[in-house]
C-alpha positions as CSV (number, residue, x, y, z in Angstrom):
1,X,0.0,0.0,0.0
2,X,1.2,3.3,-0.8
3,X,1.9,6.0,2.0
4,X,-0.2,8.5,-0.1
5,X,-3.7,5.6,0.2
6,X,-3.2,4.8,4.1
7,X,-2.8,9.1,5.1
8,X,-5.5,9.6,2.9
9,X,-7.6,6.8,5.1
10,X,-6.4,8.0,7.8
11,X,-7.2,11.9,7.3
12,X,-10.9,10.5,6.7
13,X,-11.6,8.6,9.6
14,X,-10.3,11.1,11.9
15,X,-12.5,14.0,9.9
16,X,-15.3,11.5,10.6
17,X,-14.6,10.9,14.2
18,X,-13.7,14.4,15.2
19,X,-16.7,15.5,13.3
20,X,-18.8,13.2,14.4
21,X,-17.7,13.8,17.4
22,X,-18.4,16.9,17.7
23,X,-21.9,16.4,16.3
24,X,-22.7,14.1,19.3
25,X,-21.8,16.2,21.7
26,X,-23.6,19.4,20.6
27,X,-27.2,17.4,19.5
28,X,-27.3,14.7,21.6
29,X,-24.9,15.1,25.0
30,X,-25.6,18.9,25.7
31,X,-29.5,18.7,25.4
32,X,-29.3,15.6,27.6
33,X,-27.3,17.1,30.5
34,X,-29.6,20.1,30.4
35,X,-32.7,17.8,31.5
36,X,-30.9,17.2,34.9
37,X,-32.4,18.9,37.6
38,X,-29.1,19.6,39.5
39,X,-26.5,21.9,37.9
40,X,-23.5,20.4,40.2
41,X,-24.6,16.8,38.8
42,X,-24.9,18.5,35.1
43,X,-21.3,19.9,35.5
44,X,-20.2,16.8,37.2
45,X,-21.2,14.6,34.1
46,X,-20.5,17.1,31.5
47,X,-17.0,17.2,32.9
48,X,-16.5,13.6,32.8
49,X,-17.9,13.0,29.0
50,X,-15.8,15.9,28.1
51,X,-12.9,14.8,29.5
52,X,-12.9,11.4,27.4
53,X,-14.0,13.4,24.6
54,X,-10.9,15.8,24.6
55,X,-8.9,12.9,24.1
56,X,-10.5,11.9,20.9
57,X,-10.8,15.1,19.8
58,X,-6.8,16.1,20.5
59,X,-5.8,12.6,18.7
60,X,-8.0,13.0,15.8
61,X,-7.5,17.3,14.9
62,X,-3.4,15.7,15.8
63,X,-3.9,13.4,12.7
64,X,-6.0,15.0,10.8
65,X,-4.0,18.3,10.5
66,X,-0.5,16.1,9.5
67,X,-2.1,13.7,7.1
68,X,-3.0,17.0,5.6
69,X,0.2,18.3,5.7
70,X,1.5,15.0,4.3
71,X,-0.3,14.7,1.3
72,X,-0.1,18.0,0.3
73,X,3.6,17.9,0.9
74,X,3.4,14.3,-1.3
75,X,1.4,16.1,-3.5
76,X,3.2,19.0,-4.4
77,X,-0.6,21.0,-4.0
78,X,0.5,23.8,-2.3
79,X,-0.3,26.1,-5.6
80,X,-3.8,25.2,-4.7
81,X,-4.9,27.1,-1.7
82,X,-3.6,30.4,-4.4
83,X,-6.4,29.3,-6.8
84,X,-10.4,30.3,-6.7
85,X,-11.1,27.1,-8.5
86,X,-10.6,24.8,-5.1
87,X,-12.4,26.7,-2.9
């Protein structure tokens, strides 16, 4: 397997985990904590999810942002953030 096919698998499962993610914890997570009655047990187990979720979210934006680098590095597409066309 070339290096170019596993950071490109790689920069899309983390993009899908640190998305999704985040997508979890704003529609599902939030609006649940918010139905419990006490606000110390509300920061108590917002604290705890967040703090496994910081995990994921540091590893994943971590591999994301240098598979990025990688392949545009491998790919010589630098020129492309200076064209209209690929926005």
């Amino acid at each position: 397997m070339e290096y170019i096919t596993l950071a490109r698998v790689v920069h899309i499962l983390a993009v899908v985990l640190w998305i999704g993610g985040v997508g979890m914890v704003t529609t599902v997570i939030i609006p649940a904590i918010k139905k419990i009655k006490s606000k110390e047990e509300q920061i108590g187990t917002f604290e705890k999810i967040e703090a496994r979720f910081a995990i994921q979210a540091k590893i994943t934006t971590l591999l994301t942002g240098l598979t990025g680098f990688y392949m545009l590095y491998h790919l010589n597409a630098w020129e492309r953030y200076f064209d209209y066309r690929f926005w």
